[in-house]
PAGU-92060 format. One record per residue: x, y, z of N, C-alpha, C, CB in turn. Coordinates in steps of 0.2 Angstrom, whole numbers, plus 2048, in hexadecimal, padded with zeros to 3 digits. Glycine has a CB too. Layout:
# residues N
XYZXYZXYZXYZ...
//
This chain:
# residues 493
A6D242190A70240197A7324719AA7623C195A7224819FA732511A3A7A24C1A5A6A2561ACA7E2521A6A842511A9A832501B0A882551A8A8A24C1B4A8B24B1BCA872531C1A942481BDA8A2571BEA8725D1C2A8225F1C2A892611C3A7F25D1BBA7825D1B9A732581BFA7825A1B1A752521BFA7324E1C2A7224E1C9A7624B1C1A7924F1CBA762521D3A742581D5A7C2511D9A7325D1D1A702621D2A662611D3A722671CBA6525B1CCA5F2591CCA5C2531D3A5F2561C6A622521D6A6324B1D9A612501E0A6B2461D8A642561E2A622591E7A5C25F1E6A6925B1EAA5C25E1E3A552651E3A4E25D1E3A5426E1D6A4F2581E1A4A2551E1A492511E9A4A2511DAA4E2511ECA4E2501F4A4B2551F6A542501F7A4E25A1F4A492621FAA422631F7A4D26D1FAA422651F1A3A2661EEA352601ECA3C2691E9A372581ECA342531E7A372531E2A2E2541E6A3424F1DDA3424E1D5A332521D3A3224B1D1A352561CCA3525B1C8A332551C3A3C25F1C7A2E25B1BFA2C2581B9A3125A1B4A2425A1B7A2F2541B0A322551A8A3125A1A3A302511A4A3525E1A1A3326219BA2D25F196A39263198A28263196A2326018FA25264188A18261191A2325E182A2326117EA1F26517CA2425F17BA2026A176A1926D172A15267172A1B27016BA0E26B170A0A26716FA0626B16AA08265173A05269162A0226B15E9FA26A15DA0626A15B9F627015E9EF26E15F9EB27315C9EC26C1669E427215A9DF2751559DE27C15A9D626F1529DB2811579D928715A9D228715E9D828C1569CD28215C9C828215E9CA27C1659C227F1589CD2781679D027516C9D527A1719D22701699D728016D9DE2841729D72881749E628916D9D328A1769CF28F1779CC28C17C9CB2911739CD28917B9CA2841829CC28718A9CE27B1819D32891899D928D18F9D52921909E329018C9D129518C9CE29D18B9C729B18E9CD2A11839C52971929BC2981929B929C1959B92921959BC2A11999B92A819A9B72AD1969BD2AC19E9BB2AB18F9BB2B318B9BB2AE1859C22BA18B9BB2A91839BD2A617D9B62A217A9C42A117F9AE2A417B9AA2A017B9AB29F1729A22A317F9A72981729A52961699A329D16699E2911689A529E1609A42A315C99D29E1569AD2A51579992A31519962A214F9982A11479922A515199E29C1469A329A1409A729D13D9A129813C9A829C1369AD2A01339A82A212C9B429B1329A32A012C99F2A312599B2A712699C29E12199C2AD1229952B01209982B612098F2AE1259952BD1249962C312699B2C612A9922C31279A12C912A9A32C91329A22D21329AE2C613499E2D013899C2D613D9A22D91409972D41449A52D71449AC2DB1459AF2D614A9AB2E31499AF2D81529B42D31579B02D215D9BC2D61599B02CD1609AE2CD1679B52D216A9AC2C416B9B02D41729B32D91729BA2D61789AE2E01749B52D017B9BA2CB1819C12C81809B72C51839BF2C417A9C32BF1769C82C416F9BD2B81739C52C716C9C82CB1689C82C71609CF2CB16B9C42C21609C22BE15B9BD2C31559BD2B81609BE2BE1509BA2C214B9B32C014C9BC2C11429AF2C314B9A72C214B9A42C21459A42C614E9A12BC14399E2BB13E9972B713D9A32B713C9922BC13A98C2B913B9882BA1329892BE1439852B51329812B312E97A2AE12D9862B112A9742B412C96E2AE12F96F2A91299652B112E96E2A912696F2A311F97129E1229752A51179782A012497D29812397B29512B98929A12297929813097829913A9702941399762A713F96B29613296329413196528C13195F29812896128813795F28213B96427E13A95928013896928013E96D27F14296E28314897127E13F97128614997028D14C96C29014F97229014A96729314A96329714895D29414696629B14395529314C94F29214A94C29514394D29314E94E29D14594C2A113F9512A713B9462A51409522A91369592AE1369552B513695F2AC12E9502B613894D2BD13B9522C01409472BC13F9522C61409562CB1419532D11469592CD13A9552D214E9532D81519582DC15394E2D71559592E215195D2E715295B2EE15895D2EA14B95E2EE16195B2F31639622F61649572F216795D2FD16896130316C96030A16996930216C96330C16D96131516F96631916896431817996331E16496832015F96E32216196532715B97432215A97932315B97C32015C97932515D97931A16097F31616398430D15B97730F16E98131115698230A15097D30714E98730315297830714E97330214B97130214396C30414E97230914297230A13B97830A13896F30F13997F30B13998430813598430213598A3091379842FF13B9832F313997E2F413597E2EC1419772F61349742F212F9782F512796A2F313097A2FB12697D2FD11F9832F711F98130711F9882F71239902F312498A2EB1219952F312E9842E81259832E212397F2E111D9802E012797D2E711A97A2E511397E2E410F9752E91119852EA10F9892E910998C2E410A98D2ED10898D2E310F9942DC11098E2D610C9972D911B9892D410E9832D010D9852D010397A2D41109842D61029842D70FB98A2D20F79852E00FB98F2D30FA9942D10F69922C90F39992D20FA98E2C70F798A2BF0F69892BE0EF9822BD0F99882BB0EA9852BB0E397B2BA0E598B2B50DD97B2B60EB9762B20EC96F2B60F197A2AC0F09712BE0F19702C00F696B2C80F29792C20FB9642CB0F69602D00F495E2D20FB95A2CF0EE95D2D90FA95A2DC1009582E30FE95F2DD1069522E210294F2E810294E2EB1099482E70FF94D2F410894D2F710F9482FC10D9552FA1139462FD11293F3021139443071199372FC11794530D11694931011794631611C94C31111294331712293E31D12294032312593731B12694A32112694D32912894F32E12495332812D95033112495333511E95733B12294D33811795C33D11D96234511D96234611596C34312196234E11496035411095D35010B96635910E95634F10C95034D10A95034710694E35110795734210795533B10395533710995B3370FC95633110995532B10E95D32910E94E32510D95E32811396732711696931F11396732612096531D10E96A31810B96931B10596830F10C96932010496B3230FE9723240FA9683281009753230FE97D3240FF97F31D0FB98032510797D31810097D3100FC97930E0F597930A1039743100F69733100EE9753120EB96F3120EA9783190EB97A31C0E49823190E59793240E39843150EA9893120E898930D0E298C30E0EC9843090E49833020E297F3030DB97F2FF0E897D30B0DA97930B0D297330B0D197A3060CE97130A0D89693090D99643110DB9683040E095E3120D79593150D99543120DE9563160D49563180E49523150E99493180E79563160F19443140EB93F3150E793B3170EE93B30F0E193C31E0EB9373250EF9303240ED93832E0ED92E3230F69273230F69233290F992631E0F992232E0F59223350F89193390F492C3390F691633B0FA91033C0F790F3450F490A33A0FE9153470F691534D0F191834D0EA9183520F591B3460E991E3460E291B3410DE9263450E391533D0E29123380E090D33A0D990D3360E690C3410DA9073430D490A3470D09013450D59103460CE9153480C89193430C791A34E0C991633B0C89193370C391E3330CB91F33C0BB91A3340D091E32F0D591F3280D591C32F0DB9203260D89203200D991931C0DD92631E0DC9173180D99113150DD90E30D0DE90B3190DA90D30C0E090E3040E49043010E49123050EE9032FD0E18FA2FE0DF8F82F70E58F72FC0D48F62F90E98F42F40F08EF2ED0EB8EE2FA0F98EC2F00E58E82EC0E48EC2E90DD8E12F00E38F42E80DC8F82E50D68F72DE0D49002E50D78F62DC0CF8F42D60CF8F82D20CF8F12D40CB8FF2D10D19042CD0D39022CA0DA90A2D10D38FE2D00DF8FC2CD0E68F52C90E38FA2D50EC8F62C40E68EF2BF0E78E92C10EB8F12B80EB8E22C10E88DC2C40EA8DE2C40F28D52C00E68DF2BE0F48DE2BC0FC8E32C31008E02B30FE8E92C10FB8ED2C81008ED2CE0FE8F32C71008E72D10FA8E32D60F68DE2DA0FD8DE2D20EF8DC2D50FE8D72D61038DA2D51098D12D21028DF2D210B8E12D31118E52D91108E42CE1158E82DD10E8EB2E110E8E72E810F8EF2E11098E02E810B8DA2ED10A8D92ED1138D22EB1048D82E71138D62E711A8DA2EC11F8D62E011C8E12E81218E62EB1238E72F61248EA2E711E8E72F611E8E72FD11B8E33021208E42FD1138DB2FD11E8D73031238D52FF12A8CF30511E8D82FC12B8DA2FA1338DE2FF1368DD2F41348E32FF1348E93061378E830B1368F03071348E430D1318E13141318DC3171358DD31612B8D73101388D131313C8D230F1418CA3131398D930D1448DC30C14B8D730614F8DC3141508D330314B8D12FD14E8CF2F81468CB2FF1558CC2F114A8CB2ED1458C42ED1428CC2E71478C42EB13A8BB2EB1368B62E713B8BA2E712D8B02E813A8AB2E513E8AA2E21388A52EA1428A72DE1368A22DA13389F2DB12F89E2D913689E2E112E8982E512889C2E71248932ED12A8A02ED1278A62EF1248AA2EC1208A92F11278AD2E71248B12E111F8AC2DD11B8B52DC1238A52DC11B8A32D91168A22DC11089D2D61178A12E41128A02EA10D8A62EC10889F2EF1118AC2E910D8B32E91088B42E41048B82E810C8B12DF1058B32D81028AF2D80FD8B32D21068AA2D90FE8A42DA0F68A52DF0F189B2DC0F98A82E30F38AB2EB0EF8B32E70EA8B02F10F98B72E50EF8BD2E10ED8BD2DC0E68C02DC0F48B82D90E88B62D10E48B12D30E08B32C90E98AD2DA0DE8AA2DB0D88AF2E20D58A12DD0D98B42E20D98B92E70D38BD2E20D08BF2EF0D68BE2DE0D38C42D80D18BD2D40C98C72D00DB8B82D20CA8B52D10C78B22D40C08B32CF0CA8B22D90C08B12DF0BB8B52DF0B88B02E50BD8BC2E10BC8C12E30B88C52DB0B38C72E60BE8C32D60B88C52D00B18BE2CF0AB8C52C60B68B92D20AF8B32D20A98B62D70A38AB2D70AD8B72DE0A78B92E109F8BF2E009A8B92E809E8C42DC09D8C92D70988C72D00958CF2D409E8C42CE0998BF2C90958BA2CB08D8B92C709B8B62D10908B42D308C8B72D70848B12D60918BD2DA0878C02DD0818BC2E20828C02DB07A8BA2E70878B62ED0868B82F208A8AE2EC0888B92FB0898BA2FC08D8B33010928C02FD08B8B73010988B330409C8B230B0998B53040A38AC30E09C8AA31509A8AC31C09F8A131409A8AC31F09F8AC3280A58AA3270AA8A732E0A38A33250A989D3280AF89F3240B78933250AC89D3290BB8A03270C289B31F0C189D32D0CA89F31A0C689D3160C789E30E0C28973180C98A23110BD8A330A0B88A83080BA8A430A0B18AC3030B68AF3000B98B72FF0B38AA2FA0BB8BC2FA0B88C32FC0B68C32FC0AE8C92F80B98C83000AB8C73010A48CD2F80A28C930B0A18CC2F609C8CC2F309A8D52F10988C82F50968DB2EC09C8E02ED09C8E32F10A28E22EF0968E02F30A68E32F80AC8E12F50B18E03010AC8E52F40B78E72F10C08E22F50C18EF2F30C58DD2EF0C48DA2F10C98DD2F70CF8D82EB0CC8D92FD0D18DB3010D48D83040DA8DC3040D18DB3070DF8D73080E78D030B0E58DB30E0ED8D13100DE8CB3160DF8C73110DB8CD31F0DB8C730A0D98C13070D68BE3030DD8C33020D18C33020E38BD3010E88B93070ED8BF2FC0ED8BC30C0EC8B93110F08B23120EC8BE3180F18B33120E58AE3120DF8A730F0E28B230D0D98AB3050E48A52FE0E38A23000EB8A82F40E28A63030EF8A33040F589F30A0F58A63050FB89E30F0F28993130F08933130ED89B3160EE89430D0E888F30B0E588F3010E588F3100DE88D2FF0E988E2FA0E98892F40E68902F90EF88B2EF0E38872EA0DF8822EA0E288A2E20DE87C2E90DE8762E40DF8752DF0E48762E20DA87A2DD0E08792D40DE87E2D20E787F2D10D28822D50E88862D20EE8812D50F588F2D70ED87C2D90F58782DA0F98722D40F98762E00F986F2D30F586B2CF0F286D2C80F586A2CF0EB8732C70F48782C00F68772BE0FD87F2C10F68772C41018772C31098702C510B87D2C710E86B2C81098662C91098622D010D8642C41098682D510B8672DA1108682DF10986D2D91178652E510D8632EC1058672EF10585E2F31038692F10FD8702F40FC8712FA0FD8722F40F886C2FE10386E30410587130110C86830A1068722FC10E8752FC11587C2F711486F2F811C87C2F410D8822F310A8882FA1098812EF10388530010888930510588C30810D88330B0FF88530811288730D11988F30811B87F30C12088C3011198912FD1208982FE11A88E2F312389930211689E3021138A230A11389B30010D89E30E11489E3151148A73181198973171188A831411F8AD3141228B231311E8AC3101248B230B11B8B930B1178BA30E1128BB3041148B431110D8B53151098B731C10A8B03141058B731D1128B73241128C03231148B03281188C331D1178CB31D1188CD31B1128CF31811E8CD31710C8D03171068D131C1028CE3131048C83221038C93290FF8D032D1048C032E1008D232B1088DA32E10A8DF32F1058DD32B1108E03291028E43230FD8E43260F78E231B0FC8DD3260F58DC3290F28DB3300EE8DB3270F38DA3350F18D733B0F38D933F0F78D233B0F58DD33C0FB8DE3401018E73421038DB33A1078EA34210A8F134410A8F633E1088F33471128F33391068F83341048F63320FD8F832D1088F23370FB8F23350F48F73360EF8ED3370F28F63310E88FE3310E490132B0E69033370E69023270E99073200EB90231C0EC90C3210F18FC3190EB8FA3150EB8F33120E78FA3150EF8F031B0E58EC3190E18E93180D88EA31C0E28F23150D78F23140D08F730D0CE8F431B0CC8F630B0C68F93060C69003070CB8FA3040BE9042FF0CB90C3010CC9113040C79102FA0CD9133060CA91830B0C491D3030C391E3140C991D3050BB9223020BA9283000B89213010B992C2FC0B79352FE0B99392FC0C09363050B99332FA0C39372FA0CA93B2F40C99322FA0D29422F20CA9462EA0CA9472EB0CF94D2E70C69432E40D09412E10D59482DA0D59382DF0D494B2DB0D19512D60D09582D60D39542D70C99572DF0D495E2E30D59612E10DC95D2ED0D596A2E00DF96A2DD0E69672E10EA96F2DC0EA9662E90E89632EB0F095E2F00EC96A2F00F89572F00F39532F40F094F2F80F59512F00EC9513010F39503030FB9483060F895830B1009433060FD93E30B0FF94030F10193830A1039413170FF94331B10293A31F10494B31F0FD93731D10C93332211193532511493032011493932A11193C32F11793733611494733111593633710E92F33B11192933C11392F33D10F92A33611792133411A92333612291D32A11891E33912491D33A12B91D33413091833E12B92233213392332D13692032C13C92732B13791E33113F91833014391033113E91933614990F33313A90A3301399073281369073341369013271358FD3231338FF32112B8F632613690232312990432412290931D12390832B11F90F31C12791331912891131112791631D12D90E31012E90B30912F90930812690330913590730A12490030B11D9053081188FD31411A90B30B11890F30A11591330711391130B11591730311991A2FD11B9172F41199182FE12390E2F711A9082F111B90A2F01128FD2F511E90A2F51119092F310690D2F010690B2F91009162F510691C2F410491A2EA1059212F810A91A2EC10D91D2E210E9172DE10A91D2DD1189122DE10A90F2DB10490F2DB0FE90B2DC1049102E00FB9142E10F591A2DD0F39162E70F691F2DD0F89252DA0F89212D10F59292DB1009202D10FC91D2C90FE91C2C50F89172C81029172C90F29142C70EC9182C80E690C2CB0EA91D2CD0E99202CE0E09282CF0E191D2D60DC92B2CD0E79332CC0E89332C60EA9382D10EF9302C40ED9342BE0F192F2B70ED9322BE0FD9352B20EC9342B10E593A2A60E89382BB0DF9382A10E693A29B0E593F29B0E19362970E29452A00E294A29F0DF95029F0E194A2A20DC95029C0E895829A0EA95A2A00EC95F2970E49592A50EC95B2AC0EF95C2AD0F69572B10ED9602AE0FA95E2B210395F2B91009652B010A9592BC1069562C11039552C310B94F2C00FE9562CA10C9582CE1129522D31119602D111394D2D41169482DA11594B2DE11D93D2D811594B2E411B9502E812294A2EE12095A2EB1209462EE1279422F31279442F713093A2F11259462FF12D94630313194330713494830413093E30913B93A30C13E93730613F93731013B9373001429352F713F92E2F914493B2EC14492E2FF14B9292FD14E92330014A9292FF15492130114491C3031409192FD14091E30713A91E2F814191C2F113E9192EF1439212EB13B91D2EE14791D2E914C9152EB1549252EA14F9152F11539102F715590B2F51559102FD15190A2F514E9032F614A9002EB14B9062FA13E8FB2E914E8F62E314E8F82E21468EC2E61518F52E71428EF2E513D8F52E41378E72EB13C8FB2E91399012E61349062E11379062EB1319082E013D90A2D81409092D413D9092D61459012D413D9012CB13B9002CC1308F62C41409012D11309022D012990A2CE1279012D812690F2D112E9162D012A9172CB13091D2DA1299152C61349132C01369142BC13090C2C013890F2BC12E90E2B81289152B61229082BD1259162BD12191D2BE11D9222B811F9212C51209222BB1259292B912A9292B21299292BC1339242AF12B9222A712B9242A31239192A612D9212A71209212A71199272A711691E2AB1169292AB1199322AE1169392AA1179342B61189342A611E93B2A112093C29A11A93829C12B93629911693629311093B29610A92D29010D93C29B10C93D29E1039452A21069352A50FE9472A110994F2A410B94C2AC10E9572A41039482B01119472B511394A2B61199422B51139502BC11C9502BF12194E2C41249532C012194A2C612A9452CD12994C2CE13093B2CD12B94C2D612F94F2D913394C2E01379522DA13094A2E013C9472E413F94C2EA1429432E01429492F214294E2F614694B2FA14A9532F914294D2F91509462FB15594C30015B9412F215A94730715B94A30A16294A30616794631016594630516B94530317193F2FF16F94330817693F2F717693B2F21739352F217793E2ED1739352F817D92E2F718092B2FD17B92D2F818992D30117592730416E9252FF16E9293091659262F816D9212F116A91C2EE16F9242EB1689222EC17691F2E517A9182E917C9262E11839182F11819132F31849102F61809142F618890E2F617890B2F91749022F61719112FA16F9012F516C8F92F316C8FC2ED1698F22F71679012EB1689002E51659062E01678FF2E615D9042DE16F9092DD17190A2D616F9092DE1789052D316E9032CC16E9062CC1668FA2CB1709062CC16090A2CC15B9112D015B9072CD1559122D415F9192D716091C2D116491A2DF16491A2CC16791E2C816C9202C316791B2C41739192C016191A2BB15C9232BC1599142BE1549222C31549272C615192D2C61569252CC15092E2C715B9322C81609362C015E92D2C91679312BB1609332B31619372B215A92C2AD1629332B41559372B214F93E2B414D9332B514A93F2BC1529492BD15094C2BA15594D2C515294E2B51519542B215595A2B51579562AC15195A2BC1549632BD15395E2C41579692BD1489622C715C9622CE15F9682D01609602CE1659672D615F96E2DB15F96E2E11629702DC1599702E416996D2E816E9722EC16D96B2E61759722F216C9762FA16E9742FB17697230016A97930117697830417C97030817C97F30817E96E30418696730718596730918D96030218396430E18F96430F19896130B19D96031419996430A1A19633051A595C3011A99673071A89583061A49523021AA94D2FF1A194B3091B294F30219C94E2FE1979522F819494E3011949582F919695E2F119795A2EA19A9662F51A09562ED1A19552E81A694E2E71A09542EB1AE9482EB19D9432E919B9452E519593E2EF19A94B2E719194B2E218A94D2DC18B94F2E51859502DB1949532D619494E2D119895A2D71989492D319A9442CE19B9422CD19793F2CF19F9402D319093D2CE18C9402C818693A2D11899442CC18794C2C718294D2C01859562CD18294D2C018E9502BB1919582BC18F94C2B418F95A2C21929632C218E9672C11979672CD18896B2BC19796E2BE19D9702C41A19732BC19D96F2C31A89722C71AD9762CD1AB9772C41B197B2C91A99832CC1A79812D21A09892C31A59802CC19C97B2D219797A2DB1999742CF1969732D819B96F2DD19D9742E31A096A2DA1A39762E01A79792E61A997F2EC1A397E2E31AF9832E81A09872EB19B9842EF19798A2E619797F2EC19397B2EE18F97B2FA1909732E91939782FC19697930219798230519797430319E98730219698D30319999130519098F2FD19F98D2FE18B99030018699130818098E2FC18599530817C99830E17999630B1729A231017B99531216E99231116899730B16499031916399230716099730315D9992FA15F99D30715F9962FA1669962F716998F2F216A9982F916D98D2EB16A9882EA16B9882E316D9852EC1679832E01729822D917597C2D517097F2DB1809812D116C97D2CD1689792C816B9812CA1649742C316B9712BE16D9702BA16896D2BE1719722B41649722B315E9702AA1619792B515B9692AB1629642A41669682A116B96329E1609692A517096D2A51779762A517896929E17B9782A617097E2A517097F2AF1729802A01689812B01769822B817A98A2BA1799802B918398A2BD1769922C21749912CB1759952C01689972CD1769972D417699E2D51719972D817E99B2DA16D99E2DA16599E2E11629992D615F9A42E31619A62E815F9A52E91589AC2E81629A22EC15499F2ED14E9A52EF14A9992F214E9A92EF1449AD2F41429AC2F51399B42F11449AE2FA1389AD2FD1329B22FE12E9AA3041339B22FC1279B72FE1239B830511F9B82FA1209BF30811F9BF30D11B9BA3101179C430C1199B930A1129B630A10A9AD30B10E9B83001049AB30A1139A53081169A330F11A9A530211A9A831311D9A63171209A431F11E9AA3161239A53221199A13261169993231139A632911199931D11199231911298D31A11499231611399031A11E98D31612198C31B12699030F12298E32112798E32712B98A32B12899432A12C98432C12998032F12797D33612997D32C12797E33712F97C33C13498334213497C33813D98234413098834B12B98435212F98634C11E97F35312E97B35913297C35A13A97335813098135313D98135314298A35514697E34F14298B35313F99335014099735513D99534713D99535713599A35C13499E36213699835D13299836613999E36D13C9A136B14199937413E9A13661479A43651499AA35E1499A136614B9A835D1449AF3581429B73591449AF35713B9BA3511469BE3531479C534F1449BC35314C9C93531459D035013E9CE3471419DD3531429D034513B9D133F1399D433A13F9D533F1339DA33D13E9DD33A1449DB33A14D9E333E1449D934014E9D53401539D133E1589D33421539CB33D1509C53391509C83321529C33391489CA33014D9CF32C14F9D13281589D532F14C9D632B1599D832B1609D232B1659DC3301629CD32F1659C832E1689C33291689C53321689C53271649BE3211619C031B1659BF31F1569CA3191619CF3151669CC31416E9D831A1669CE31B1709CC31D1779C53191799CB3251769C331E1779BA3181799BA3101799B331A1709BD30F1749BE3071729C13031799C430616C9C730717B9CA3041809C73061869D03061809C330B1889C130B18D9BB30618D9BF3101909B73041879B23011879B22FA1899B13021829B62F81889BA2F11859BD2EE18D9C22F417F9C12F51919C02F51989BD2F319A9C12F819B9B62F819A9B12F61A09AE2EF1A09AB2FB1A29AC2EC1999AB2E71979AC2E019B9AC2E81939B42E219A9B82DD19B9B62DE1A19C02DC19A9B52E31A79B72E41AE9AF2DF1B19B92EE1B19AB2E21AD9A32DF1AF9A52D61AC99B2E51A89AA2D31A89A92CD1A79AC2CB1AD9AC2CA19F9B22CD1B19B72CB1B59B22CB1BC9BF2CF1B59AE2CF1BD9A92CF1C29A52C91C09A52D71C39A12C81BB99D2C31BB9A02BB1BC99B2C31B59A72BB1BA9AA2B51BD9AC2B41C69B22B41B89AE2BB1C79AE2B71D09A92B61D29B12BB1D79A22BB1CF99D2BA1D29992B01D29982C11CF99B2B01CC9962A91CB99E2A41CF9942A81BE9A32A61CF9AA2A01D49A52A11DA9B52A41D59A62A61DC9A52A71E499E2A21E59A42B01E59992A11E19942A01E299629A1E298F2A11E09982971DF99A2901DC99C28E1E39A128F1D49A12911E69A328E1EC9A028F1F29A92901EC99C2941F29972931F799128D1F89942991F799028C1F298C2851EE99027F1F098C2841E5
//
């Protein structure tokens, strides 16, 4: 009851002004309904389970992202594309997301590692946290007991024996087999595979002399088809009814790129059984190619094995999610004749809990390259993109092909290392990456760049702060421009 002077105090302010509303009360309500007041900066987040990447940078929200738990709901496929220009974080996120991944009990990854500092490969640091030997694939140490990987292991199935041979010397001789050539391969392939179950059958072993065959208990090997293509069956010319001197010519080719493998500057990593010991069990498991020339032809070559390799003898009907994170991706993606090899994968790998993660400079090394037409496949398949700062007329090219909004695109060139415009199957955030203490001697890899001029802790520090906030500014200022612009239109509409 308001007192009498209460009363006519209300009694005369509601004469001059109208009714006065009532005091309301609180009202108690869930967070996913109070955000509602925020719809400029407050869009849907991508839950509360799984990974947290760090914070949108609008809302100030935690960001959390996980293909597993996002895979068909969300997420058509939990394929993974990583761009932008060095420097800017690409390679601290993927270290910050493997470990954090790690902590899963449910969880294996392998990375194909092909940068390296003072002569190992930069997740060298994370292995030897974690207790792991990473496995150097290196052709100068290959023949003192390297490590070697046998393209012809009988864990791979004949069919993906021969697509991989295929593959091998496709990349090497920059276009595809004709007809001869590949029949020449295939008759070579399928009488060393037959020989070699002959002399296990047999209980016999093979003899010295050039041109016999695999000895008795021992993996078919490359230098037994450079062998059958030198001297090729009889009986497989006779089959197609053509002489076995024009069976050997139309072979001469591949035998002369697998004597590379063999014989040649890559020899040692591929021309002998698999070494063995490799656990294939362990959570993480790095290819360290950091001493292979990444511009050369070696690389593709290398990659093509590895993911086959994998395909037949990691990935495996056992409830596991399983992360493959390859670095330098456009070797993959590049290359016709290993696309639809790690095509295949990818498709394959979505039935059995596989994540492929790709990390790419720039995305016209793929779209405008020879194999545009399976670099777009691959493309379709990452559902999840994650862009660094890139210059502006490559902002506009990734954003045609990504299809990433307006608003995106422009920002895109504006952002500060650390920063990056997710698209997570049209769900678009800009997300501020953050690192923890325990993570960051980890995950800073570039020492040959950063040392002598380092700076106090604190410092570092403040600048970093700095950057953040101005970042964080202009962000916000490009979001506050996108909302008059799209009002103003609304009301011209």
């Amino acid at each position: 009851m308001l007192d009498p002077l209460g009363a006519l105090t209300e009694a005369f302010t509601s004469f001059l002004f109208g009714k006065v509303e009532t005091t309301r009360l609180p009202v108690r309500t869930s967070t996913g309904q109070a955000q509602a007041v925020y719809l400029p900066t407050a869009a849907p987040g991508l839950g509360d389970s799984g990974v947290i990447i760090g914070r949108e940078v609008y809302s100030g929200k935690g960001y959390i992202y996980d293909p597993f738990r996002l895979y068909g709901q969300q997420l058509p496929a939990p394929h993974w594309l990583v761009l932008g220009e060095s420097g800017n974080g690409k390679s601290a996120l993927e270290k910050t997301y493997v470990l954090r991944q790690l902590r899963f009990r449910d969880r294996q990854v392998v990375v194909l590692d092909a940068q390296g500092e003072d002569g190992v490969g930069e997740w060298n640091l994370i292995a030897q946290e974690l207790g792991i030997t990473p496995i150097r694939l290196d052709p100068t140490a290959a023949l003192n007991g390297g490590i070697r990987l046998n393209p012809l292991d009988p864990s791979i199935t004949t069919t993906g024996q021969l697509a991989l041979l295929r593959t091998i010397i496709e990349v090497a001789m920059g276009h595809g087999l004709d007809e001869r050539s590949g029949f020449a391969l295939k008759v070579a392939h399928a009488a060393v595979l037959s020989d070699h179950e002959g002399a296990e059958d047999d209980g016999e072993d093979a003899g010295d002399e050039a041109g016999d065959r695999p000895r008795r208990g021992r993996q078919p090997v490359l230098t037994d088809i450079v062998e059958q293509l030198r001297h090729p069956e009889p009986a497989s010319a006779e089959a197609m009814n053509v002489d076995i001197d024009d069976v050997r010519a139309w072979g001469l080719d591949v035998a002369l790129v697998l004597d590379r493998l063999v014989d040649g500057d890559l020899r040692g990593m591929f021309d002998g059984p698999t070494t063995a010991g490799i656990d294939l069990d362990a959570p993480l498991i790095v290819f360290d190619l950091s001493h292979i020339d990444r511009n050369s032809i070696a690389m593709p070559i290398l990659m093509a094995i590895v993911g086959v390799w994998l395909e037949h003898t990691w990935i495996r009907p056992d409830r596991k999610k399983r992360i493959f994170l390859v670095e330098e991706a456009w070797h993959i993606i590049n290359s016709p004749f290993v696309a639809q090899l790690f095509q295949r994968l990818l498709k394959f790998g979505r039935r059995l809990g596989l994540s492929f993660v790709a990390v790419v400079h720039h995305l016209s090394d793929v779209v405008d390259g020879a194999a545009a037409k399976e670099a777009a496949a691959i493309l379709k398949m990452a559902s999840t993109r994650t862009i660094y700062a890139q210059k502006a007329d490559e902002a506009r090219a990734t954003g045609r092909v990504l299809g990433l909004p307006r608003w995106a695109v422009e920002i895109i060139p504006t952002l500060t290392p650390g920063i990056a415009v997710w698209d997570v199957n049209g769900n678009v955030q800009v997300v501020k990456h953050l690192i923890t203490e325990a993570e960051r001697p980890l995950v800073y890899t570039d020492r040959a760049m950063t040392e002598s001029s380092a700076l106090p802790t604190d410092e570092a520090r403040a600048i970093s702060l700095a950057a953040d906030a101005e970042a964080e500014a202009r962000a916000e200022a490009i979001a506050m421009e996108r909302q008059l612009r799209d009002e103003s239109s609304e009301t011209v509409a």
